[in-house]
N, C-alpha and C positions, 0 to 999 in steps of 0.2 A: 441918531438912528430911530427911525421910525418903529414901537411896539407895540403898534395896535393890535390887537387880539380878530384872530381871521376865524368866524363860527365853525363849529366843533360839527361836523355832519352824523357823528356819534349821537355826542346827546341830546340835534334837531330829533332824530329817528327813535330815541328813544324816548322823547318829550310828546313826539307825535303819535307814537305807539299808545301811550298812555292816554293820550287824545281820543285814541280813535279805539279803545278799547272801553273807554267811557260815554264815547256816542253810540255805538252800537251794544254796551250793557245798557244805557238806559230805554233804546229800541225796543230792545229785550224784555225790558219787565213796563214799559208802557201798558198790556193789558191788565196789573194792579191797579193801575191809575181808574181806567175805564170800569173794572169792574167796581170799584169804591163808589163810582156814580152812576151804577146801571140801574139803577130805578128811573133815571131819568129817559127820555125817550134819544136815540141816537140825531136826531134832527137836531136837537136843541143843544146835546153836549156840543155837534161840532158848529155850530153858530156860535156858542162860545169861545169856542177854540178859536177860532177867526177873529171875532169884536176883540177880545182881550191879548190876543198876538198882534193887535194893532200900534197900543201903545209902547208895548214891549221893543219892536222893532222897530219902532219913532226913536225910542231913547239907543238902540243899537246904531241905527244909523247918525244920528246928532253925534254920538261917542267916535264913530269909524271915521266920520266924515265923508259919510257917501251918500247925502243928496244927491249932489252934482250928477250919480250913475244913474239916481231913479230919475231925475229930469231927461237924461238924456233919453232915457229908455222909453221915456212918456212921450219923446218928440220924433220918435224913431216908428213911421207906421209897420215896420215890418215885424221890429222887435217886438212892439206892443201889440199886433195880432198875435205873433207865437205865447207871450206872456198870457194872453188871454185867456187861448187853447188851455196851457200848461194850468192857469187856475182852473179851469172846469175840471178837465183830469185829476189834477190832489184834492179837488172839492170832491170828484167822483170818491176815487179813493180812501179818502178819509172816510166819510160818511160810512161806506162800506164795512173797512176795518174797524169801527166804531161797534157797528152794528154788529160784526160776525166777534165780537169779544165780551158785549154783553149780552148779545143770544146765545151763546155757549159755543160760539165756533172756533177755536182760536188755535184749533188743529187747521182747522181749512185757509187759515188766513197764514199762519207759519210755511205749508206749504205755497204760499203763494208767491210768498216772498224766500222760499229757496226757489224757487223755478225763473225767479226774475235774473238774474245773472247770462241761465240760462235762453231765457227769452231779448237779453242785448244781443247775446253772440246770434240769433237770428235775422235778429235790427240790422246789426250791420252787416250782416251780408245780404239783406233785402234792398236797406234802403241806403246804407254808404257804402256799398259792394265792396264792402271788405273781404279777405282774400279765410276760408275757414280750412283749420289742417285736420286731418283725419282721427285726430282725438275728438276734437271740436265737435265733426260731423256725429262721432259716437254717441258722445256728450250729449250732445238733443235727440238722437235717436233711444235713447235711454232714459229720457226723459218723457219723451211722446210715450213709451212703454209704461210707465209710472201711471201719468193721465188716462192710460187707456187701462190699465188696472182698476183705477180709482173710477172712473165712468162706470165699470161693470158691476162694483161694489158698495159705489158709493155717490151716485151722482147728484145727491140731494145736494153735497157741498159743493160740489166741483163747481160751479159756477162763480163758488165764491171764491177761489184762488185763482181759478181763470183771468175774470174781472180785477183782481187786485193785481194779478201779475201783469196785466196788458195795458193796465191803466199806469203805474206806474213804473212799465217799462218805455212805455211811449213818452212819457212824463220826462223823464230822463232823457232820451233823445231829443225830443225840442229844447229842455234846458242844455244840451249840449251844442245845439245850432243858434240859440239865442245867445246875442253878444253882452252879458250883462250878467254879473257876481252871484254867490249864491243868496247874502243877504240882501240885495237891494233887488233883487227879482222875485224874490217870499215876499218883501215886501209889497212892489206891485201886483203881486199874484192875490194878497192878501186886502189890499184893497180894493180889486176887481170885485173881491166876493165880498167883502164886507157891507153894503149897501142891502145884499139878499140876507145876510146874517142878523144885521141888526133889524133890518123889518119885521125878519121873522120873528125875533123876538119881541120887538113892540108888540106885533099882532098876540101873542103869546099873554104877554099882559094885559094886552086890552080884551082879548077873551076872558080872562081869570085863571089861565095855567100857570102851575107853578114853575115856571119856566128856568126860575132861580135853585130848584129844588126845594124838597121839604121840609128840610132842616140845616140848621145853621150851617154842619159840617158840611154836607151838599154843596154851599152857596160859596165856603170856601174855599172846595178845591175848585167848583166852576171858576172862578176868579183867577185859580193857578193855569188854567189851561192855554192860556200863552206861553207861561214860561215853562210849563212843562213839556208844551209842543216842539219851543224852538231852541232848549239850550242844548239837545242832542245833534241840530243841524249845525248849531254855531262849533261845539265840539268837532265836527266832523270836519266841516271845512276849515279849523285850526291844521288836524291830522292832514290832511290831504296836501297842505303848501310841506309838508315836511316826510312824509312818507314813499316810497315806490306805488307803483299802480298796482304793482302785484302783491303790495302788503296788504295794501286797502281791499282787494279780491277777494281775501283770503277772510281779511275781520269778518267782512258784510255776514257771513254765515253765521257770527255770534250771534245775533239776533234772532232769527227763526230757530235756533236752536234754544234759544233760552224761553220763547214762547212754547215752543214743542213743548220743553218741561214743564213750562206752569200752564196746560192744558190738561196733560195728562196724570202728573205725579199732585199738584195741589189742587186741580179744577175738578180732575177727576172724570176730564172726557172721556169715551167711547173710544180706545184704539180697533179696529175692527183688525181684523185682516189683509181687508182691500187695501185700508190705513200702512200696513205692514208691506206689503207689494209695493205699492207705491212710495212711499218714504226709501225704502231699501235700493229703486231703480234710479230717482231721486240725487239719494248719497253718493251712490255709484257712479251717478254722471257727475256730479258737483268732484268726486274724485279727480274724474279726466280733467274735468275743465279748469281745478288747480295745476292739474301736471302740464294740463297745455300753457298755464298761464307763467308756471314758473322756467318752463323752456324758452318760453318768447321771451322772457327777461332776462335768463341769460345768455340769448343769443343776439340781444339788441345791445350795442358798445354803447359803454356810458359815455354820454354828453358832458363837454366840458362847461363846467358854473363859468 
């Protein structure tokens, strides 16, 4: 008689859990990181971030063994224009987030990234005309209410959660139409941009900036900023082969929430008011949009393995 051992969907989900509650805590507290090197100017942190997620993702993929995806994807003109978009986008992005964490923004940038969830369920019903139910439709209408708070009160940021939200909400939808993994597409994406990353930094030293930072500690974490960038994706897409969609929904919000606090409780931002409107219509709608998300699961029959 055959005894092979048939995987335990228990302890995938609870292995995955743990996955994905460790990509999105390290989301989370990513602005310690950035503020440890905010003397440096945001241009140059994420040019690091790129140069040194190069080799990082060289030795993931030799390990994974998924050359073979980035080749394909490099001979594929269709993939490799969306892969291309998709780098300008997390190049947008990044630089931005960067930016709004060492300028003290990182209220404006938390919100931007609760409004992103928010800003798919619009995606798809624009551009894959998917079908939205009448929480759903709340859901953004209570959210536009949030933005139109925060516009009256406070629109010096609002641009900056705008931008972070649209940038990688779109981001996410071309990587959903591109046919090609989550690592070996960071990596093509990462080498589209690495060419403007590393010039920038030669130009850097051949001016006489300290591009490396000004002190030892500086230069070391700049040198972590690959693995600190991508071990939250690699976590995440662990989580994601072992979780529901609607678990994964639900995580995504640990992160803007864990920024929210070290913004205001240890950064010591500005909560205004406007700040207060908005987060409260925000919450409100991220409410529906779990309720709708946990109806649609259990009204979708589980698929048989």
């Amino acid at each position: 008689m055959n005894h092979a051992s048939t995987p335990d969907p228990h302890s995938a989900a609870r292995r995955g859990l743990l996955l994905g509650l460790g990509a999105y805590g390290l989301w989370g507290v990513l602005p310690v990181y950035f503020k440890l090197v905010g003397a440096i100017p945001a241009v140059d942190i994420v040019a690091h971030r790129i140069a040194w997620s190069l080799p990082f993702l060289a030795v993931l993929l030799w390990v994974g063994r998924g050359w073979g995806e980035v080749r394909t994807a490099l001979t594929q003109r269709r993939t490799l224009a969306l892969l291309t978009v998709t780098a300008l986008l997390i190049g947008v992005n990044w630089l931005l987030y960067v930016y709004a964490v060492t300028a003290g923004f990182i209220l404006a940038a938390s919100l931007g990234y609760y409004l992103n969830p928010l800003a798919n369920v619009v995606l798809g019903r624009v551009v894959l005309k998917e079908k939205l139910s009448a929480l759903q439709w709340a859901a953004v209408a209570l959210a536009a209410a949030g933005i139109a708070a925060l516009a009256a009160g406070a629109l010096g940021q609002l641009w900056i959660s705008l931008t972070l939200c649209v940038t990688f909400a779109t981001y996410g939808l071309l990587r959903k139409i591109a046919p090609v993994d989550a690592v070996a597409g960071l990596a093509v994406e990462t080498a589209l941009l690495a060419p403007i990353a590393i010039a920038w930094l030669a130009w850097g030293i051949a001016a006489g900036h300290p591009v490396f930072g000004a002190t030892s500690q500086e230069t070391a974490l700049l040198t972590l900023a690959g693995i600190v960038s991508t071990t939250p994706l690699l976590l995440f897409t662990a989580a994601a082969r072992r979780l529901q969609y609607s678990t994964l929904g639900m995580l995504q919000f640990l992160a803007p929430t864990l920024q929210f606090l070290l913004a205001v409780l240890v950064y010591g931002e500005r909560f205004t008011t406007a700040h207060a409107i908005a987060f409260g219509a925000i919450w409100a709608a991220l409410l529906l949009y779990v309720t709708a998300l946990l109806r649609n699961a259990r009204a979708t029959p589980a698929m048989p393995e």
